[in-house]
C-alpha positions as CSV (number, residue, x, y, z in Angstrom):
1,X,-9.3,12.5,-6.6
2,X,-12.0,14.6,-6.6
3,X,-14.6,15.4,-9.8
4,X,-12.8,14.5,-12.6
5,X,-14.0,12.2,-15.0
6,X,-11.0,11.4,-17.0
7,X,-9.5,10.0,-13.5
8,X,-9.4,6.3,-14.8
9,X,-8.3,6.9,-18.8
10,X,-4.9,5.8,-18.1
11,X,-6.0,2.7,-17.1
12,X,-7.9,2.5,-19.8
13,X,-5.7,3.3,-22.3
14,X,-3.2,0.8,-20.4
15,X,-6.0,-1.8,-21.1
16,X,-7.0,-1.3,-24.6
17,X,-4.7,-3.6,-25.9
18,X,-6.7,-6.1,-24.1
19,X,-10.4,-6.1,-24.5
20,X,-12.5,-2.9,-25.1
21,X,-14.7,-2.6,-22.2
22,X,-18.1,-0.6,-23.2
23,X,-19.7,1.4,-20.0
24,X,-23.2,0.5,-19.6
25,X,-25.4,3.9,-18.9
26,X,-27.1,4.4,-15.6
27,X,-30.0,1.6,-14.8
28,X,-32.9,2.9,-14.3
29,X,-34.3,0.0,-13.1
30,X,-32.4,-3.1,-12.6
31,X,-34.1,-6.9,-12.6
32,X,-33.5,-9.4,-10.6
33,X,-33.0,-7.6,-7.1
34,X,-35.9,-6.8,-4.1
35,X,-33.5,-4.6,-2.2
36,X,-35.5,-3.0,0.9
37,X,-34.4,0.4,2.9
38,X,-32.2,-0.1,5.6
39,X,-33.0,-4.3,5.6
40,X,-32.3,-5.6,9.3
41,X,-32.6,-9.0,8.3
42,X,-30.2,-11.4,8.3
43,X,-31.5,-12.7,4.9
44,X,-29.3,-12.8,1.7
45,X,-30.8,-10.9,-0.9
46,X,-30.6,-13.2,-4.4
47,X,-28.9,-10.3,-6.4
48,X,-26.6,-7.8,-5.3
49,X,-26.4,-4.6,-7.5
50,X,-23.0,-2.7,-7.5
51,X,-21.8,0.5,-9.3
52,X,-17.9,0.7,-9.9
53,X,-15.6,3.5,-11.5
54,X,-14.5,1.4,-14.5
55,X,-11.6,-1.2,-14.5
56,X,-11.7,-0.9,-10.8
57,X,-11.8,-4.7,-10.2
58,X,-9.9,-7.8,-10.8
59,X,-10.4,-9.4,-14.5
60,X,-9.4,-12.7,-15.7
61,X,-7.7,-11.2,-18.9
62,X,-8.9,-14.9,-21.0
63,X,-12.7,-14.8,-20.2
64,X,-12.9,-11.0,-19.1
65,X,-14.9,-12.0,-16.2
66,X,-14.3,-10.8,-12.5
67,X,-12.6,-14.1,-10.4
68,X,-13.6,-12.5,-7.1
69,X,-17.4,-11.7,-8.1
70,X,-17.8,-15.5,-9.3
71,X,-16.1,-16.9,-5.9
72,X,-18.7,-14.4,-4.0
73,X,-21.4,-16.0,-6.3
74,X,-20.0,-19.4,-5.1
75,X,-19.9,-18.8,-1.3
76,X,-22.7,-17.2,-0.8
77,X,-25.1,-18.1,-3.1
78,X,-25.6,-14.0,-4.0
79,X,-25.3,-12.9,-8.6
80,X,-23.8,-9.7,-8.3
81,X,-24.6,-7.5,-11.1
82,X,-21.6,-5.2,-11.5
83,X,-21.7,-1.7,-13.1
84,X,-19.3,0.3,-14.4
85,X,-21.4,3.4,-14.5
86,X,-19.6,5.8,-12.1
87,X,-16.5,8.3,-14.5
88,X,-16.7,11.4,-12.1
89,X,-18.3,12.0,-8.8
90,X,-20.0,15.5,-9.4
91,X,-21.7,13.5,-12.6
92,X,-23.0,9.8,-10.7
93,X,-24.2,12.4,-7.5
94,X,-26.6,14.2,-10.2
95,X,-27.9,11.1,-11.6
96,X,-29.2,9.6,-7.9
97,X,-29.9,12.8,-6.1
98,X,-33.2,13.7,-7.3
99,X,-34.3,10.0,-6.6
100,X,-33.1,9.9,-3.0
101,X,-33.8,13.2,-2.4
102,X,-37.6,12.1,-3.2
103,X,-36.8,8.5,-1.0
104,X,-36.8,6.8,-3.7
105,X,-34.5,3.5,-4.4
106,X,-31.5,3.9,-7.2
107,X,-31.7,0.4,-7.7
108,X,-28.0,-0.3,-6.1
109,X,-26.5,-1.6,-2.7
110,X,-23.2,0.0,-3.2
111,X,-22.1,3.0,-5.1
112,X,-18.4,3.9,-4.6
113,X,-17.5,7.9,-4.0
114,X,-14.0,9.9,-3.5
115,X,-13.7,11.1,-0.4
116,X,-12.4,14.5,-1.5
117,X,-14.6,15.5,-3.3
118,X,-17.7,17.1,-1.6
119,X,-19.9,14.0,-1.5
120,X,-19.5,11.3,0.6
121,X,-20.1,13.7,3.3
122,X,-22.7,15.1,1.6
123,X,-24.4,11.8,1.2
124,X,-24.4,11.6,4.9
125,X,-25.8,14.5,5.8
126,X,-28.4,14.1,3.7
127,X,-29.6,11.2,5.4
128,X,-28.7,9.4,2.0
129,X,-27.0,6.5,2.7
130,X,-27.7,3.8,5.3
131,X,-25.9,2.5,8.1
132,X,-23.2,-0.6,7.9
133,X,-24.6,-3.6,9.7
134,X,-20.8,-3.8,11.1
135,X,-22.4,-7.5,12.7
136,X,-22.0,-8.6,9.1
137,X,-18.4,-7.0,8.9
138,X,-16.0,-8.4,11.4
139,X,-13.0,-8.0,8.7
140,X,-13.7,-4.6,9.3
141,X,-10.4,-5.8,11.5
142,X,-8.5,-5.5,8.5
143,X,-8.9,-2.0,7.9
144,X,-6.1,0.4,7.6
145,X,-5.2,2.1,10.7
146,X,-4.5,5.0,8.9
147,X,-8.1,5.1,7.2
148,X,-10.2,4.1,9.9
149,X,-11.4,7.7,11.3
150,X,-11.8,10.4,8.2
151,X,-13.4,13.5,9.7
152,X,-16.6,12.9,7.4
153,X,-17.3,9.7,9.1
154,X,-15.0,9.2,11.8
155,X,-16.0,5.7,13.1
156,X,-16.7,4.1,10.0
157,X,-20.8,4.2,10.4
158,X,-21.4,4.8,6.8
159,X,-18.5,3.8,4.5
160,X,-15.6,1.5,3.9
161,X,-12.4,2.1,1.8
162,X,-12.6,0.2,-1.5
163,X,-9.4,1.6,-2.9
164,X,-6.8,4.8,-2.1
165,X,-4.3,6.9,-3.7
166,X,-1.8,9.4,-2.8
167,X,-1.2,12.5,-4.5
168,X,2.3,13.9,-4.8
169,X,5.0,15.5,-7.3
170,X,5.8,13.4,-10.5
171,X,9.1,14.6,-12.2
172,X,10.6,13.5,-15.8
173,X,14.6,12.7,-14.4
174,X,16.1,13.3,-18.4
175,X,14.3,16.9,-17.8
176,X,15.2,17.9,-14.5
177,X,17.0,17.3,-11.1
178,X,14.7,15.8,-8.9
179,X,11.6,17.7,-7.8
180,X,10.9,16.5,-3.8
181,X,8.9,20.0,-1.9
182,X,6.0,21.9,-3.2
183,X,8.1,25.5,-3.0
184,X,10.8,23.9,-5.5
185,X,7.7,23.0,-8.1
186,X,6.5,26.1,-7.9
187,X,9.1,28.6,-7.4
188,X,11.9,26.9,-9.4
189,X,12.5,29.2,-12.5
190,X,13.8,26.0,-14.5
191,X,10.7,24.8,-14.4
192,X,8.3,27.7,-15.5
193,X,5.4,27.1,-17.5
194,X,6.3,23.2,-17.5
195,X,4.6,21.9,-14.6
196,X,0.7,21.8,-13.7
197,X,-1.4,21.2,-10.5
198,X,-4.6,19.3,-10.2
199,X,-7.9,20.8,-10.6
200,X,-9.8,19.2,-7.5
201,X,-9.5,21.6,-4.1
202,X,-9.3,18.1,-2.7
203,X,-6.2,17.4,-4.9
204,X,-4.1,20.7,-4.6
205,X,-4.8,22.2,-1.4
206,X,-3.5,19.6,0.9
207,X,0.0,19.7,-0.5
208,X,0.3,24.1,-0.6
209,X,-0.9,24.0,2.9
210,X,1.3,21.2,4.4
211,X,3.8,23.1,2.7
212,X,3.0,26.2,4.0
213,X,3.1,24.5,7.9
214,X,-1.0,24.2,8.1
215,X,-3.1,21.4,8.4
216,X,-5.4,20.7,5.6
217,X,-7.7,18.6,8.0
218,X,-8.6,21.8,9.9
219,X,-8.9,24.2,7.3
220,X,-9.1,27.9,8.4
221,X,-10.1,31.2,6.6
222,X,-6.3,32.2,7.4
223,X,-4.6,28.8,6.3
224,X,-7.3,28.8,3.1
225,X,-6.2,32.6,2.7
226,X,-2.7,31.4,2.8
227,X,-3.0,28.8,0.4
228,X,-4.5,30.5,-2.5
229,X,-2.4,33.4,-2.4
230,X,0.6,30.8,-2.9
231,X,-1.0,29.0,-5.8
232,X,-1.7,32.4,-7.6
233,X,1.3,33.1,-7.3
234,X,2.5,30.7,-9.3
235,X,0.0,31.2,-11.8
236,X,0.4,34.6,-12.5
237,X,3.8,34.5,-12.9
238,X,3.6,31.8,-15.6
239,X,5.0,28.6,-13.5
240,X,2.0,26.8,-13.9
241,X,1.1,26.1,-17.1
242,X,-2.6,24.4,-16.5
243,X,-4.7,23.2,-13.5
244,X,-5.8,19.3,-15.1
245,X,-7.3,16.1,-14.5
246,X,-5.9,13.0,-15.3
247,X,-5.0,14.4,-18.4
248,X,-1.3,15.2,-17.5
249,X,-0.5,11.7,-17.6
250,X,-0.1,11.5,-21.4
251,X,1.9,15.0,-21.2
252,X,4.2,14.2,-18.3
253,X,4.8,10.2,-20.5
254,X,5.4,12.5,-23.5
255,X,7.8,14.9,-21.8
256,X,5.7,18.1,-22.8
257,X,6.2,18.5,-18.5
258,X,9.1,18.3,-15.9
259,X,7.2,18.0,-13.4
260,X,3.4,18.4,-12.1
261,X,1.0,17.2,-9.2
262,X,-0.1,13.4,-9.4
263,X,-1.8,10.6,-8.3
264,X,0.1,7.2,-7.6
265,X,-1.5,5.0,-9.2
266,X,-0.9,6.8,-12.5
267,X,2.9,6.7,-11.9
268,X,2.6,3.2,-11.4
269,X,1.8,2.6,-14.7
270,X,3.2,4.8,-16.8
271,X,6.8,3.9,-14.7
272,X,6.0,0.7,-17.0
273,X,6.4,2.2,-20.2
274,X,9.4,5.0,-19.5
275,X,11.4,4.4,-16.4
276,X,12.7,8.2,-16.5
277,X,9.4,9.2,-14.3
278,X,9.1,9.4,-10.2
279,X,6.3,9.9,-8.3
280,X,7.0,11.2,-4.8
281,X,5.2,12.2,-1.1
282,X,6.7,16.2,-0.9
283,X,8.9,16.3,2.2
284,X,6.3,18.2,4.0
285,X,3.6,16.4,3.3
286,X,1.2,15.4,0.8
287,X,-2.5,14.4,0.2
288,X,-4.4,11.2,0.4
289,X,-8.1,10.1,-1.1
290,X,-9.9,7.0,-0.7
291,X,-12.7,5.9,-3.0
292,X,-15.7,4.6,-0.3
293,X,-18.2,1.9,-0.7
294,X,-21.5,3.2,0.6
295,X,-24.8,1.4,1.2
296,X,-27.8,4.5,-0.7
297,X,-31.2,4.5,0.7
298,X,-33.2,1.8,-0.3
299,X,-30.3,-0.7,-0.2
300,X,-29.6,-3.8,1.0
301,X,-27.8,-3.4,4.0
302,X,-27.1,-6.7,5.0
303,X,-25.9,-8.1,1.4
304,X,-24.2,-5.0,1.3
305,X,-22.4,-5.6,4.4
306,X,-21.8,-9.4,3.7
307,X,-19.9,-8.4,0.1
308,X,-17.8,-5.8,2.0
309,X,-16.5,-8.2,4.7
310,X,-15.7,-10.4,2.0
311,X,-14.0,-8.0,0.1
312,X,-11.9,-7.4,3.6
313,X,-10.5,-10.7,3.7
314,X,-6.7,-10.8,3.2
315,X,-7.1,-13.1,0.1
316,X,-9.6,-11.4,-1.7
317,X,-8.3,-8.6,-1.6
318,X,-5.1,-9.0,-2.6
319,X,-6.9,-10.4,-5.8
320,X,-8.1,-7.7,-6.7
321,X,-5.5,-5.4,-5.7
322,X,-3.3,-7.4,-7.9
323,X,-5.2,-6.2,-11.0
324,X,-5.9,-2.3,-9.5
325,X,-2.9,-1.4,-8.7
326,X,-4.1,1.4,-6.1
327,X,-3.7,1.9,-2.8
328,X,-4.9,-1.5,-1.0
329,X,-6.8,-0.5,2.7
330,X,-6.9,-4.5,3.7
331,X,-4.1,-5.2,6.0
332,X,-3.0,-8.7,5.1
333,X,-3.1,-8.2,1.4
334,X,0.0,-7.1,1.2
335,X,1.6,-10.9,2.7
336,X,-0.6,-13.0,0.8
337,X,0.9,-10.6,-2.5
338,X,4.5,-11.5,-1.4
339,X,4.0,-15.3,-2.0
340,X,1.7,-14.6,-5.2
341,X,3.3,-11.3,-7.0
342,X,6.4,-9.6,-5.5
343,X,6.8,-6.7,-7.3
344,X,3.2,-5.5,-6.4
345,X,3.3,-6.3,-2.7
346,X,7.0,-4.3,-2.8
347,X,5.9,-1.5,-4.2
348,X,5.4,1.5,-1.9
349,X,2.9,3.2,-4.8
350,X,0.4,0.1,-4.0
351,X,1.9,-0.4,-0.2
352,X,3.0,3.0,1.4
353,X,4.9,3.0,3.9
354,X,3.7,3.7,7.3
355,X,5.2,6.8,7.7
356,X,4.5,7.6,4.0
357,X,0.2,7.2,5.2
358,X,1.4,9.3,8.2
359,X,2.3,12.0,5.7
360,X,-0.5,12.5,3.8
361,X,-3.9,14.4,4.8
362,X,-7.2,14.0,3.1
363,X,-8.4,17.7,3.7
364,X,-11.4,18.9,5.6
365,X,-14.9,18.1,4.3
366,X,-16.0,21.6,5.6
367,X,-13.7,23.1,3.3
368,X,-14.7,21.0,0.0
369,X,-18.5,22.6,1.0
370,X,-17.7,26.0,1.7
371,X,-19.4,28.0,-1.1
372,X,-16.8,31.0,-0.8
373,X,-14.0,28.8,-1.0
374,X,-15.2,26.5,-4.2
375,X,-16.0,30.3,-6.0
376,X,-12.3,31.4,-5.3
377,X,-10.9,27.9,-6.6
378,X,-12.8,28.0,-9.8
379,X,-12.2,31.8,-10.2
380,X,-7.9,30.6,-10.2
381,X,-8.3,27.5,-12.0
382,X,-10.7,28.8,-14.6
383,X,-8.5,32.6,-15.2
């Protein structure tokens, strides 16, 4: 997902019932930690400080702590204090840029960022985030095949997948027939001014161009050219009613839609509460994002490093995947899952199919910068 902050309400919503969770504001200076730019050493620092999107990690639902953060604690002898202080990308990237733009510390070892939105690979170009100490990382294994070269960072130098999701077509069945390509969303006159796309570049575009026989990893002025034209389209003739965030969950669960653009982990859980909705991957293709760990400037990289090859083994992370219910990048998880919890480790929302990864694109970080193509996009959606 790209720079939305109302990406996690869902969940938040789903949670309520439970425990209200309060968001701490951005530290601007956390105790406890002596992180040092771009540590070599092989030296554990005492406190690890991590910034989360929020109820992005496993919870014991009794004490409301986090099982996998205490068992870290326990093994390695390393407190982690755990933030929930990231709700949209564009909003945590304002908050640390003027520090690291001045090489100053933000206080954290890992900050997590969507990889279609603009800045991950901005981050990186920048100079803004360190290098992985991949000695530290040999679960690094583990990864996904289908995640282990995004163009932004193709050999995994700078990041590692902490969580993904797929974006598709959701459809209401007691509304309409089912809605399975991109040209039946938004050309079907049944469905006029009852279905919306998402507001990210990073969200929509992949699915119009894969439609339109393009790849949205190699985005072109032609294929771009092509793309818009097909999405205004659809707007001015009155097929799509709004471009939203997450905000089209409540509105599809409602039935105020038939159908819309989605992200799979939002299916997942509002399947729970009316069994009328589908998500699906369009026939010709559809988009994928992963949310990154990265190690800022001023970091430490070898803590950092050791918490993400935890994080990477099978066990763990089917822990916390069992409470997340997004996309899981660990291979393994998704065994250790069938002995524990069944229905998670068989659904193909949390584990896609093979062929279902091979079918979704995460588009080109060149396009998510180029300043004539975000003026056109925001020109559509904002009209």
């Amino acid at each position: 997902m790209t720079d939305v902050y109302t990406r996690r309400q869902l969940l938040e919503r789903a949670a309520a019932g439970g425990a209200v969770l309060t968001l701490p504001g951005f530290l601007a200076a956390c105790g406890g930690t002596s992180s040092k730019s771009g540590s070599s050493s092989h030296k554990l620092a005492k406190t690890l400080n991590f910034s989360n999107w929020t109820l992005y990690i496993d919870v014991n639902n009794k004490t409301k702590r986090h099982p996998s953060l205490d068992q870290f604690q326990k093994q390695f002898g390393v407190r982690v204090n755990y933030t929930e202080d990231i709700n949209d990308n564009a909003t945590y990237f304002g908050k640390i840029q003027g520090p690291l733009s001045r090489g100053q510390s933000i206080d954290r070892d890992i900050i997590v960022m969507t990889d279609n939105s603009r800045y991950p690979s901005l981050l990186i170009k920048k100079g803004w985030v360190e290098k992985l100490d991949k000695s530290a990382i040999p679960n690094i294994k583990n990864l996904q095949p289908a995640l282990q070269h995004p163009g932004w960072d193709p050999n995994r130098d700078y990041s590692l997948p902490w969580q993904s999701g797929l974006t598709g077509i959701a459809y209401n069945d007691k509304l309409t027939e089912p809605i399975l390509t991109v040209p039946d969303l938004l050309e079907n006159p049944k469905l006029k001014g009852k279905i919306t796309l998402l507001q990210g570049i990073g969200d929509t575009m992949p699915l119009i161009m894969r439609a339109n026989g393009d790849d949205p990893t190699k985005v072109t002025d032609a294929s771009w050219s092509r793309a818009i034209k097909v999405v205004e389209k659809a707007v001015h003739s009155g097929q799509v009613r709004q471009f939203t965030g997450n905000d089209y969950a409540p509105l599809l669960a409602k039935g105020d839609l038939k159908a819309c653009f989605a992200w799979s982990g939002d299916v997942v859980q509002l399947q729970a509460d009316n069994s009328h909705l589908h998500w699906n991957l369009p026939k010709d293709g559809g988009g994928i994002w992963t949310d990154n760990m990265l190690i800022p400037n001023g970091g430490n990289v070898y803590t950092a490093s050791v918490y993400m090859n935890y994080v990477y083994e099978p066990k763990v992370a089917a822990e916390i995947e069992d409470y997340v219910n997004y996309i899981c990048p660990v291979v393994g998880a998704k065994q250790v899952l069938l002995k524990k919890d069944p229905a998670i480790a068989k659904n193909t929302l949390i584990f896609p199919t093979k062929q279902m990864l091979d079918n979704a694109d995460n588009i080109d970080a060149n396009a998510l910068n180029n300043e004539k193509y975000i003026t056109q996009w925001q020109n559509l959606i904002t009209s």
